[in-house]
C-alpha positions as CSV (number, residue, x, y, z in Angstrom):
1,X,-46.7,-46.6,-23.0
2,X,-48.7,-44.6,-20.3
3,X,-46.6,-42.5,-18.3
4,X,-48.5,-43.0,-15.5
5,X,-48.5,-46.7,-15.3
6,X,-44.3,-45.7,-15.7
7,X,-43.8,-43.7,-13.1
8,X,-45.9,-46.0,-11.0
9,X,-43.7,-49.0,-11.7
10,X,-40.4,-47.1,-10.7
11,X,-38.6,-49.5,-7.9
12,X,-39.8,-48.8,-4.3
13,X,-43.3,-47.4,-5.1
14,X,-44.8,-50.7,-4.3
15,X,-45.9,-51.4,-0.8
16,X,-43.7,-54.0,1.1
17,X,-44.7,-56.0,3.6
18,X,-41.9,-57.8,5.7
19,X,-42.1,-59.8,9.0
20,X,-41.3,-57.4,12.2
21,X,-41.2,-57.7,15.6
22,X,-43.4,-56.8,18.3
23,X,-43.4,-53.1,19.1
24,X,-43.6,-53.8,22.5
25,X,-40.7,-55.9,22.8
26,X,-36.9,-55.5,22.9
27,X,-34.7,-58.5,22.7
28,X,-33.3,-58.9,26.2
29,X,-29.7,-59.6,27.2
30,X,-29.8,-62.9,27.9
31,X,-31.8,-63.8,24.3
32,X,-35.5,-63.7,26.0
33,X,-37.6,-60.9,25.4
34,X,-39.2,-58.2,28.0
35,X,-41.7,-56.1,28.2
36,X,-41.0,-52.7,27.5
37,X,-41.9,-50.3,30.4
38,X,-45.4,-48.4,30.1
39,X,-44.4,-44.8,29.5
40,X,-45.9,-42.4,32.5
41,X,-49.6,-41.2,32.1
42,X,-48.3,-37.6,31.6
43,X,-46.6,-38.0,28.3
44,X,-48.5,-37.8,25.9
45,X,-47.9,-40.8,23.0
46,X,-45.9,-40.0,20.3
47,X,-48.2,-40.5,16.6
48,X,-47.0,-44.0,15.0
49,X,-44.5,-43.5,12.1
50,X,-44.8,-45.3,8.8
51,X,-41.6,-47.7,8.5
52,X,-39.5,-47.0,5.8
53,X,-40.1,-50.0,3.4
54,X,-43.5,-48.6,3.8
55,X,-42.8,-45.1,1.9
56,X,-42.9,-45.1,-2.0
57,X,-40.5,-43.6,-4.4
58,X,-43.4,-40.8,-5.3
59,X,-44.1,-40.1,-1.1
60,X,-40.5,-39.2,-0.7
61,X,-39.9,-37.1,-4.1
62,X,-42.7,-35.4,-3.4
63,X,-41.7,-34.3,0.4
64,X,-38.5,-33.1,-0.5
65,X,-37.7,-29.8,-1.2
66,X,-35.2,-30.1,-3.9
67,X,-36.9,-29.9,-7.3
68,X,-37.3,-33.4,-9.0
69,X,-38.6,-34.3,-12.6
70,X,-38.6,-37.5,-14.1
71,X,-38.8,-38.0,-18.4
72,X,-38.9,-40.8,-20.1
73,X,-38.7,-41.8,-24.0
74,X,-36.1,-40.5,-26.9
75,X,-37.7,-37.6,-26.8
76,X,-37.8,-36.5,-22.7
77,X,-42.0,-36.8,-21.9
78,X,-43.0,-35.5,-18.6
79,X,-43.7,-38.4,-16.5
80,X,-43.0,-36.4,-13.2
81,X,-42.4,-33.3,-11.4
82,X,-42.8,-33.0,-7.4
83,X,-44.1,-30.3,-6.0
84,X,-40.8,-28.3,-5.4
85,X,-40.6,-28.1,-9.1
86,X,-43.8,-27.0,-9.6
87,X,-44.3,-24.4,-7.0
88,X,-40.8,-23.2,-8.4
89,X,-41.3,-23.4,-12.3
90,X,-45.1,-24.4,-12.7
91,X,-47.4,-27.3,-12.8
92,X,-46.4,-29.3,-16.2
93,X,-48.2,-31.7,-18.7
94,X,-47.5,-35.3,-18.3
95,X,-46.9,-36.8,-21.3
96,X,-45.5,-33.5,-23.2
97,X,-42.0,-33.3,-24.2
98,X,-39.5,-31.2,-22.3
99,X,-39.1,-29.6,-25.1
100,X,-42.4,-28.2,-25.2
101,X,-43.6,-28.3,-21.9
102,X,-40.9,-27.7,-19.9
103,X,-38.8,-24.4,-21.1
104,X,-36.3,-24.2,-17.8
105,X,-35.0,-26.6,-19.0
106,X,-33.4,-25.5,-22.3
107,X,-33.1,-22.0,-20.4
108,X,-30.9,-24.2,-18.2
109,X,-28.9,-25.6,-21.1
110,X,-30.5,-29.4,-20.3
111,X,-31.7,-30.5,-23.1
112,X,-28.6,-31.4,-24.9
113,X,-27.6,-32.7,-22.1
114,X,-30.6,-35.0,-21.4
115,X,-29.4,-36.6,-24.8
116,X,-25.9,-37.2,-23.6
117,X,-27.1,-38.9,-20.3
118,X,-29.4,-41.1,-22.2
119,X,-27.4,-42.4,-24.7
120,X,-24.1,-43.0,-21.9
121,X,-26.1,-44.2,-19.3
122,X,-23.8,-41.8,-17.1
123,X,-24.4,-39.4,-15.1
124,X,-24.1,-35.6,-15.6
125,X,-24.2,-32.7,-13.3
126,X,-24.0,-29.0,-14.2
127,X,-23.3,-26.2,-11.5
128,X,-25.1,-23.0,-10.8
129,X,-27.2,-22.2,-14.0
130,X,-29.7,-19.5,-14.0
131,X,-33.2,-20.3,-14.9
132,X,-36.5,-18.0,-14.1
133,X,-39.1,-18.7,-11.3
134,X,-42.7,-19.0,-12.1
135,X,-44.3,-17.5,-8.7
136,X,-41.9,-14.6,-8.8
137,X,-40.0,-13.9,-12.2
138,X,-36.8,-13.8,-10.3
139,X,-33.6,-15.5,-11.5
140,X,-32.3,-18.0,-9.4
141,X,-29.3,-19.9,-9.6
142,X,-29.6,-24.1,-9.4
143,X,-27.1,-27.3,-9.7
144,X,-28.6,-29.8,-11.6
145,X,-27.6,-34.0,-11.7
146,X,-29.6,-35.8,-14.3
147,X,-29.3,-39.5,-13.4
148,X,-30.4,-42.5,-15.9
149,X,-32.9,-44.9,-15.1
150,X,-34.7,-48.0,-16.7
151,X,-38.1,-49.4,-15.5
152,X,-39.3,-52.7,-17.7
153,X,-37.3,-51.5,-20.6
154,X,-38.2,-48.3,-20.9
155,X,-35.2,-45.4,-20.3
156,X,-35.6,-42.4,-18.4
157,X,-33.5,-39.9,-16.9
158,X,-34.0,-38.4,-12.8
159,X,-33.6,-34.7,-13.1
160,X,-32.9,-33.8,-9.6
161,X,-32.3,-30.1,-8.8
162,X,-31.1,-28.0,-5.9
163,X,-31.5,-24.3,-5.6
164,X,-28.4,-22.7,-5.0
165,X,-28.8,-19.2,-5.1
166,X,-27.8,-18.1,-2.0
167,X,-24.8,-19.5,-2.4
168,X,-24.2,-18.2,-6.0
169,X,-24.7,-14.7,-4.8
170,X,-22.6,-15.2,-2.1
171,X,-19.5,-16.6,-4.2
172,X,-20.6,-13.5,-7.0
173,X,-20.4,-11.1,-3.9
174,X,-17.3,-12.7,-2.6
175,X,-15.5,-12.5,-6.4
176,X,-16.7,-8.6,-6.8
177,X,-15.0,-7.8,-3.5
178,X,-11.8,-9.9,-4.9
179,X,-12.0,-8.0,-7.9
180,X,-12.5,-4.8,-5.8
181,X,-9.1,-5.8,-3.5
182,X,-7.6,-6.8,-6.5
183,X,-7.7,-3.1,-8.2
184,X,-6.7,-1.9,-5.3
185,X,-3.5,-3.8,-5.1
186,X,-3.0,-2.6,-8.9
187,X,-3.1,0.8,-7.9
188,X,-1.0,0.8,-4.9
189,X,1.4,-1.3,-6.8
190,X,1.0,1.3,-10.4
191,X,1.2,4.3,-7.8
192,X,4.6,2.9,-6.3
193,X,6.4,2.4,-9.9
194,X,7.9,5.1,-11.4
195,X,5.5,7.1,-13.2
196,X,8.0,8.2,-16.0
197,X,11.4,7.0,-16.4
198,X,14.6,9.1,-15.7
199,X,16.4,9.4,-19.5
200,X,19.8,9.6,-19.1
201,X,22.2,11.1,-21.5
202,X,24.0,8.0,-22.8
203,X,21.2,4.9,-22.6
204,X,17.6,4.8,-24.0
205,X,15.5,2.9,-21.3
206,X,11.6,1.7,-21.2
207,X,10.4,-0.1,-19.0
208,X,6.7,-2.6,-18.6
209,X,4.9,-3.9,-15.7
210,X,2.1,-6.1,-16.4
211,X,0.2,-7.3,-13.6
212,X,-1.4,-11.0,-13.6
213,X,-5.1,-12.1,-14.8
214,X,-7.5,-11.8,-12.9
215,X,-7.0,-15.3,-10.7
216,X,-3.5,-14.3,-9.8
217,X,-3.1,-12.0,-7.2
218,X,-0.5,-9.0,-8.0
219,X,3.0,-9.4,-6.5
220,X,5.6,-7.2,-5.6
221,X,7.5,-6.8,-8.8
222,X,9.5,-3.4,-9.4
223,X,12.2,-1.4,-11.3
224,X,13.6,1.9,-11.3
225,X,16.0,4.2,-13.3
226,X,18.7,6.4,-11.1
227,X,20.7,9.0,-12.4
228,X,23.7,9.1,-10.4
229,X,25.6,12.6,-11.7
230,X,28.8,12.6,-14.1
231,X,26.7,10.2,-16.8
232,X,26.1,7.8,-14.5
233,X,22.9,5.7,-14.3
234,X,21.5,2.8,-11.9
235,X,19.2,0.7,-13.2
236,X,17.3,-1.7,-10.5
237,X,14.9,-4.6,-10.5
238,X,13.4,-6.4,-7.9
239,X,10.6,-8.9,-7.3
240,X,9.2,-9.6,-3.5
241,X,8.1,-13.1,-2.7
242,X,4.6,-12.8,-2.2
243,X,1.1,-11.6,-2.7
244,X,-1.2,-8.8,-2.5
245,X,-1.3,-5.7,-0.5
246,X,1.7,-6.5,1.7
247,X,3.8,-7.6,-1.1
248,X,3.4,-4.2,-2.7
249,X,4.3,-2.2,0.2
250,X,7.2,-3.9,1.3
251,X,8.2,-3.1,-2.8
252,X,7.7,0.6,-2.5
253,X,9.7,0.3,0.5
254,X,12.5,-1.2,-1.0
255,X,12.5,1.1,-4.0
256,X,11.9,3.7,-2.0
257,X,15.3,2.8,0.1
258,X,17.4,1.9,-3.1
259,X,17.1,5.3,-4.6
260,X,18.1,7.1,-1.0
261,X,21.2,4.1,-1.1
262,X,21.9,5.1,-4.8
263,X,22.5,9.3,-3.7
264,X,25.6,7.9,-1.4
265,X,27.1,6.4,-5.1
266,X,28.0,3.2,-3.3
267,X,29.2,-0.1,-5.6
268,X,26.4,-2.2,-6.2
269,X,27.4,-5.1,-4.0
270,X,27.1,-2.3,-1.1
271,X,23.8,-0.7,-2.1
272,X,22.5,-4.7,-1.9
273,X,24.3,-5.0,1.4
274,X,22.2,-2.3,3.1
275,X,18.8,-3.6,1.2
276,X,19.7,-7.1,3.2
277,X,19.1,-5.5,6.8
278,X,16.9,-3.3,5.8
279,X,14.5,-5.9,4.3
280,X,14.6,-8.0,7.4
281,X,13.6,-5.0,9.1
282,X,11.1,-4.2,7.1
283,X,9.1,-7.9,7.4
284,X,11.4,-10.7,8.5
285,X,8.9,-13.1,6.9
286,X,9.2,-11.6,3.5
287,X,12.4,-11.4,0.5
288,X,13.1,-10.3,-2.3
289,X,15.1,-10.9,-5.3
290,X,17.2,-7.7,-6.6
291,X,19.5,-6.8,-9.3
292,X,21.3,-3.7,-8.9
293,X,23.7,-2.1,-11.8
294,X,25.1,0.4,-12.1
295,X,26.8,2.3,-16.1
296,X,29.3,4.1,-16.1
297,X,29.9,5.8,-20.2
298,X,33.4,6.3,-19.7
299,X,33.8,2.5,-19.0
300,X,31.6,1.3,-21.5
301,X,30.1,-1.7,-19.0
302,X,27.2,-2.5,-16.5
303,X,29.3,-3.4,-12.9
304,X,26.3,-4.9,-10.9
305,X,25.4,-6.8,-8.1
306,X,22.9,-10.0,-8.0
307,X,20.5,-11.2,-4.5
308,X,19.4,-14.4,-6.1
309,X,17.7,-12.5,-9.4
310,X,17.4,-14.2,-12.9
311,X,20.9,-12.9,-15.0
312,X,21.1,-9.6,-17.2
313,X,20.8,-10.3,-20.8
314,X,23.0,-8.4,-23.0
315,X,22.4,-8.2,-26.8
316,X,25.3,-7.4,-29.2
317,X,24.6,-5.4,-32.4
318,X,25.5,-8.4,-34.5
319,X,22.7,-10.1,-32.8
320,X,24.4,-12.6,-30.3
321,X,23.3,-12.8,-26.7
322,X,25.4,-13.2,-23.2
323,X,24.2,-13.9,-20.1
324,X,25.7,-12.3,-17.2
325,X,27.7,-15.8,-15.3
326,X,29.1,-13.5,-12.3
327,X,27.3,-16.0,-9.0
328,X,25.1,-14.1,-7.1
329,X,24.0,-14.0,-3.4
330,X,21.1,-15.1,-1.7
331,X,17.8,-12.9,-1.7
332,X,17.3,-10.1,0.2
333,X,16.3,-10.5,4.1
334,X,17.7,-14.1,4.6
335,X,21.4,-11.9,6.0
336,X,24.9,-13.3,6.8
337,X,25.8,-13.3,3.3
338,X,28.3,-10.7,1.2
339,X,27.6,-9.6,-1.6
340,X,30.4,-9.6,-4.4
341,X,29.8,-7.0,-7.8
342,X,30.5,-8.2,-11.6
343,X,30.1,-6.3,-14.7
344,X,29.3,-7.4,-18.5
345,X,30.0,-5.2,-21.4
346,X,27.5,-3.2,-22.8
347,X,28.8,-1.4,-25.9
348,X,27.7,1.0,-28.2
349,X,24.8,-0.6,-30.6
350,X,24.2,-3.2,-27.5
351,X,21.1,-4.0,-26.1
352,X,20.1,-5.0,-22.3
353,X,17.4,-7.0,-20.4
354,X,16.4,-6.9,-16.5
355,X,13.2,-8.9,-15.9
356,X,11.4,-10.8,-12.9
357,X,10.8,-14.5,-13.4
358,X,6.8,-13.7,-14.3
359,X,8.7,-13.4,-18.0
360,X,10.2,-16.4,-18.2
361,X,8.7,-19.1,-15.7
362,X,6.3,-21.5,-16.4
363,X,4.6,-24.2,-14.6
364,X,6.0,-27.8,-15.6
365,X,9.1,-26.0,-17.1
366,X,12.6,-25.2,-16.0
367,X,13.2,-21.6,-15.4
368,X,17.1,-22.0,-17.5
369,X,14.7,-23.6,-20.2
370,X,12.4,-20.0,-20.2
371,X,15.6,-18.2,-20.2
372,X,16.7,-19.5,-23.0
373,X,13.7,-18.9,-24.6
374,X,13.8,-15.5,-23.7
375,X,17.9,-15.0,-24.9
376,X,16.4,-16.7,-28.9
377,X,13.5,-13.7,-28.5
378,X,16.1,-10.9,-27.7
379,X,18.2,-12.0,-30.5
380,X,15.8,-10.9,-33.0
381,X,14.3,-8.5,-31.2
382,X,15.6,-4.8,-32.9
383,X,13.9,-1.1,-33.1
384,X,13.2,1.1,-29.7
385,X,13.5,-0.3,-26.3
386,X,9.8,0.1,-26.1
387,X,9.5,-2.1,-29.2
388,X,11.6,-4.6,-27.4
389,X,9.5,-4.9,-24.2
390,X,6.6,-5.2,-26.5
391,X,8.4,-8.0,-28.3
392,X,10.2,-9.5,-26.1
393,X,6.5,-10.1,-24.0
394,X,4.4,-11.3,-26.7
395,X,7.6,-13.9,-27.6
396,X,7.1,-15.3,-23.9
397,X,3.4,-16.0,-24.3
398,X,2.7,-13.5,-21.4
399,X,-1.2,-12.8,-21.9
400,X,-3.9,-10.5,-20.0
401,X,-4.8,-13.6,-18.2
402,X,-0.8,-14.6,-17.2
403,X,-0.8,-16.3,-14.1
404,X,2.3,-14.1,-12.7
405,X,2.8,-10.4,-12.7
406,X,6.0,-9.1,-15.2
407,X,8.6,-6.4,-15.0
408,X,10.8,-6.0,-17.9
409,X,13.7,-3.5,-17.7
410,X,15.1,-2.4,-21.8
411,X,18.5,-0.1,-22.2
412,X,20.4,0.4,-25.0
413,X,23.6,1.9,-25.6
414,X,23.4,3.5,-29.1
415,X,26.2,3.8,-31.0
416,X,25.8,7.5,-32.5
417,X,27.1,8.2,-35.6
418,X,26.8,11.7,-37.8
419,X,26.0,15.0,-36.5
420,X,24.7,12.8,-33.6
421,X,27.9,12.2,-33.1
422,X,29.2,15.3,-32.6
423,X,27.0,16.1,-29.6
424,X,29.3,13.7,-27.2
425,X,32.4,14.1,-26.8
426,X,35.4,12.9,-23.9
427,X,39.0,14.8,-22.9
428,X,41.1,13.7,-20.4
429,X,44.2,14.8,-18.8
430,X,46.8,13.7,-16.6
431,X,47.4,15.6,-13.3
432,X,51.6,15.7,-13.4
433,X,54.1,17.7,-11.7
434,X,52.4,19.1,-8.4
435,X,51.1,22.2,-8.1
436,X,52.3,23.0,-11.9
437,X,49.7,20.5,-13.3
438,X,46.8,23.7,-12.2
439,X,47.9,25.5,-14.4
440,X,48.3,22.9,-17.8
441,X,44.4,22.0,-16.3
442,X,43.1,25.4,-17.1
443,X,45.2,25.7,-20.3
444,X,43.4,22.1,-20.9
445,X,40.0,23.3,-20.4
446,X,40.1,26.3,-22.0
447,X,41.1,24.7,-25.1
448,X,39.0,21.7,-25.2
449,X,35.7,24.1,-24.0
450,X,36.3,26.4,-26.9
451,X,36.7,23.6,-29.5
452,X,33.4,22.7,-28.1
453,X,31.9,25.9,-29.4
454,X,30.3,27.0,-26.3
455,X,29.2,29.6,-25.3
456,X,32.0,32.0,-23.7
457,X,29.9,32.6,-20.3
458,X,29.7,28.5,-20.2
459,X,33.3,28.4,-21.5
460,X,34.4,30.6,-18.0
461,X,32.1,29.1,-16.0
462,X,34.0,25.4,-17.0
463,X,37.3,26.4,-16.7
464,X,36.8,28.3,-12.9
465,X,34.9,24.4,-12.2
466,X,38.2,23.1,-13.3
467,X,40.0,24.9,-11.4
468,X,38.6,24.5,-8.0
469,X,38.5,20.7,-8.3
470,X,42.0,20.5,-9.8
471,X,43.0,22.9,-6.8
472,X,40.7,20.9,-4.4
473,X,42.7,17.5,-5.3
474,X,46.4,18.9,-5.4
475,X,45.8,20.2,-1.8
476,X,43.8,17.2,-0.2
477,X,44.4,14.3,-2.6
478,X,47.4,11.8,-3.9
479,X,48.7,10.8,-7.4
480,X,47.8,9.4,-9.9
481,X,45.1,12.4,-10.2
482,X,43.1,12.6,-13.8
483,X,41.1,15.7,-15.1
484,X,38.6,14.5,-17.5
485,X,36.0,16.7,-19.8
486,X,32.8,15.3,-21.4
487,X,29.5,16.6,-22.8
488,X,26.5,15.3,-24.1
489,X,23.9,16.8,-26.1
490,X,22.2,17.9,-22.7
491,X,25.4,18.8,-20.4
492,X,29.3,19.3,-19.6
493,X,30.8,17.3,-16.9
494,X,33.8,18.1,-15.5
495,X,35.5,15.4,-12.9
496,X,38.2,14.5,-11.0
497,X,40.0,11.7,-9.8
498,X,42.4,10.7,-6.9
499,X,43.8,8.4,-5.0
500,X,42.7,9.2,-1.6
501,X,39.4,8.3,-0.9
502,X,38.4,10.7,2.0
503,X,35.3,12.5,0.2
504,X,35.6,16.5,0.3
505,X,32.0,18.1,2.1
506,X,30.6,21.2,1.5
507,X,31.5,23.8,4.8
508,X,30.7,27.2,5.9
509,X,33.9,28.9,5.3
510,X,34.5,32.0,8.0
511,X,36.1,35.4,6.7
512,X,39.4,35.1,8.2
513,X,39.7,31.2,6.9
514,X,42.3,30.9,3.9
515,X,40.9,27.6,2.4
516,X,37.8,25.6,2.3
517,X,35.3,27.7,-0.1
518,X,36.1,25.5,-3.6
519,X,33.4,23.4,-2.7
520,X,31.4,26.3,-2.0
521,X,32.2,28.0,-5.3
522,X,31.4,24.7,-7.3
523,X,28.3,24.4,-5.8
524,X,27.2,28.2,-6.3
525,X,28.1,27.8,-10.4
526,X,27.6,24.3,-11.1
527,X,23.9,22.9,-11.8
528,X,25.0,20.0,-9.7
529,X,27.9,18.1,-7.9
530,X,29.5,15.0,-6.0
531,X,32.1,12.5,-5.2
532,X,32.4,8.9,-4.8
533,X,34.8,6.5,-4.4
534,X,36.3,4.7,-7.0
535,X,36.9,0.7,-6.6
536,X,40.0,0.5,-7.4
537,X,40.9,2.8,-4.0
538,X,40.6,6.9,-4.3
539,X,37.7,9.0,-5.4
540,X,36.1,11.0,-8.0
541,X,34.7,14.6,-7.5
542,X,32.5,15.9,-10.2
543,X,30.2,18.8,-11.1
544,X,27.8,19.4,-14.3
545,X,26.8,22.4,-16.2
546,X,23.4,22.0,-18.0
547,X,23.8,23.1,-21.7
548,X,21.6,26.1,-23.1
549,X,18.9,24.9,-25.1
């Protein structure tokens, strides 16, 4: 078939002539006709227009400045290109194949595409492919809808094209700046993490903070490890409702606030009391979800305190899982709400999880469903607590491209055995009889420091550390009081109880004063020292001796 005779039969490129009315008419209101005012001698007349049943298909593809082609046959022949297309990609051979002729258009990806549309009958539009311009060489960017046709039954396809370019390198401009904000976000957010985990004595922690793909923007998710003096560690997560740059700040603010609250030793349902007014200080349009816990070796469990975070996951050695059930409060910076502390076991050989919800959400999914996915992966999940992040992440699905950011939070308790063993060791004491129980608490020490095997300058040092605190709580405190020894393969504590709960300070004693330099002393010889009070009413007064390598 001749193309040309083709193209010329498309509908609308014949001329049609229709009845019209007189130009110089307007129908009148009341159904008569008028004549329509003569326009002033000073205008000049306006050229006559060509009506639009006039125009023909080819008049108006060729005026417009999108890029049109039209093909026709199983195998695409040029009938048609305006002159858009061919100013853009060249003047073309009618009656050639695409294929052949036309080599935008498999640089466009089109021609397999031209062979869908034609043998659907639907059609198909593809956005912002590259393709090279003949006048220039450039690349430019173009949206491309190839439409089907028929003309005396012959098929043929519309291939209409705009050039987009502008608006591609716009939107490429506006991702690179995205991308840009994005690792800046990442940094801020890396940079306000801790950049190497406190290791206490007793636990073995790791920690993992994985940051979503690239179309989720980073949130405020944190953690931290605190070591609180006489073997005691707090352990915090946290995740901030929101996005972006803001989201991380108000993050390093929090953890920048939890560690000053952790220094006054408080319970944990206190430490999340003070984070409640300070978040709402901080932006009263943002909050935060927070676990705060707290492990204490001598007690062998995690007491901690819950503002509306996902529940600790503890792993026994035999394998089996428990959730920590204590309720907890709302989130941080909603206010008017007290905070209650729990505990959960954690004994020696166990295993446990803080996380954010990044781990174990999923769209379309109940969040108790991903948590119990997440207690199945922790219950086969064994080796270092690094391992166990590692695991425990690839178990959940969480990818580079995860649409949330994840925190995960590992301890263990390990239960020692062998010479390992031998390196950690507890002594305790009742305080009994008054001021007769000093005495017994020197005898005490310099028995149980000896059997130690250390070193005789450490083994003085202890028992004069003992003796100021056991002096310092006959004189200011009230029964039952409890002297209790411990080391670890790093130190010696040496601590304290009561049951008054007044905490002793650290004074400047004068010359003539009789009292009041204990304190003083145990902060000269000690590496470090403190008090607290204990929850079930009194307080605890400790110091620590760092062990010679």
């Amino acid at each position: 078939m001749n193309f040309t005779r083709w193209s010329a039969r498309l509908p609308g490129t014949q001329r049609r002539s229709a009845a019209r009315t007189d130009r110089g008419t307007v129908p009148a209101a009341r159904g008569e006709y008028e004549q329509k005012p003569e326009p002033p001698a000073d205008v000049p007349s306006l050229p006559s227009l060509p009506a639009v049943e006039e125009l023909s298909v080819r008049e108006v593809l060729g005026e417009l400045p999108a890029l049109v082609a039209l093909v026709y046959g199983p195998d695409h022949r040029v009938a048609y290109v305006n002159g858009a297309y061919a100013t853009t990609f060249g003047p073309r051979s009618l009656g050639a194949t695409a294929a052949e002729s036309c080599p935008e258009l498999a640089e466009l990806g089109l021609l397999p595409l031209l062979d869908q549309v034609l043998r659907s009958g639907t059609s198909r539009t593809v956005k912002s492919r590259k393709a090279r311009r003949h006048q220039d060489g450039a690349e430019g960017s173009y949206t491309v809808t190839c439409t089907p046709i028929a003309c005396q039954g012959t098929a043929g396809i519309l291939i209409y094209a705009a050039d987009v370019t502008d608006h591609a390198e716009a939107a490429e401009r506006l991702r690179t700046s995205e991308r840009r904000h994005r690792r800046t976000v990442v940094t801020l957010q890396r940079s306000l993490l801790p950049q190497e985990l406190e290791q206490p004595d007793d636990l073995r922690v790791a920690a993992t903070y994985r940051p979503g793909g690239e179309d989720a923007a980073v949130g405020g998710d944190w953690y931290d490890v605190i070591t609180l003096g006489a073997g005691r560690t707090a352990l915090v997560i946290g995740d901030v409702m929101g996005r972006g740059v803001r989201a991380a700040a108000v993050m390093g603010q929090l953890r920048t606030a939890v560690r000053a609250y952790a220094r006054l030793d408080l319970p944990p349902h206190e430490v999340l009391q003070l984070l409640d007014g300070l978040a709402a200080e901080i932006d009263a349009s943002q909050i935060a979800t927070c676990v705060y816990a707290v492990h204490d070796p001598n007690e062998g469990r995690l007491v901690y305190a819950s503002a509306g975070h996902l529940p600790i996951l503890v792993r026994a050695e035999d394998g089996s899982v428990q959730r920590a059930e204590d309720p907890t409060g709302p989130p941080l910076g909603t206010g008017g709400w007290l905070h209650t502390s729990g505990s959960i076991a954690l004994p020696p050989g166990s295993t446990a999880v803080l996380y954010t919800d990044g781990l174990v959400e999923r769209r379309g999914e109940d969040i108790d469903e991903g948590v119990a996915s997440l207690e199945r992966a922790l219950s086969g999940a064994q080796g270092s607590p690094q391992v166990v992040c590692d695991r425990l992440i690839r178990s959940l699905g969480v990818t580079d491209d995860h649409d949330d950011d994840v925190a995960v939070l590992v301890l263990q308790h390990p239960a020692r055995t062998g010479a390992d063993a031998e390196l950690f060791h507890n002594a305790a004491l009742d305080l009994l009889g008054g001021v007769e129980a000093a005495p017994r608490a020197r005898a005490f020490a310099t028995g149980v420091l000896a059997s130690w095997r250390f070193p005789v300058e450490l083994c003085d040092l202890g028992v004069l550390a003992t003796s100021e605190l056991v002096a310092n709580s006959l004189q200011h405190g009230t029964p039952p009081m409890r002297l209790r020894l411990r080391r670890t393969d790093r130190r010696l504590i040496i601590e304290v109880t009561d049951g008054d709960d007044h905490l002793p300070r650290r004074r400047r004693a004068e010359p003539a004063d009789e009292a009041g330099r204990g304190i003083s002393i145990i902060a000269t010889i000690a590496s470090s020292w403190g008090s607290r009070r204990t929850p079930g009413g009194g307080k605890a007064v400790w110091c620590e001796f760092a062990l010679p390598h």
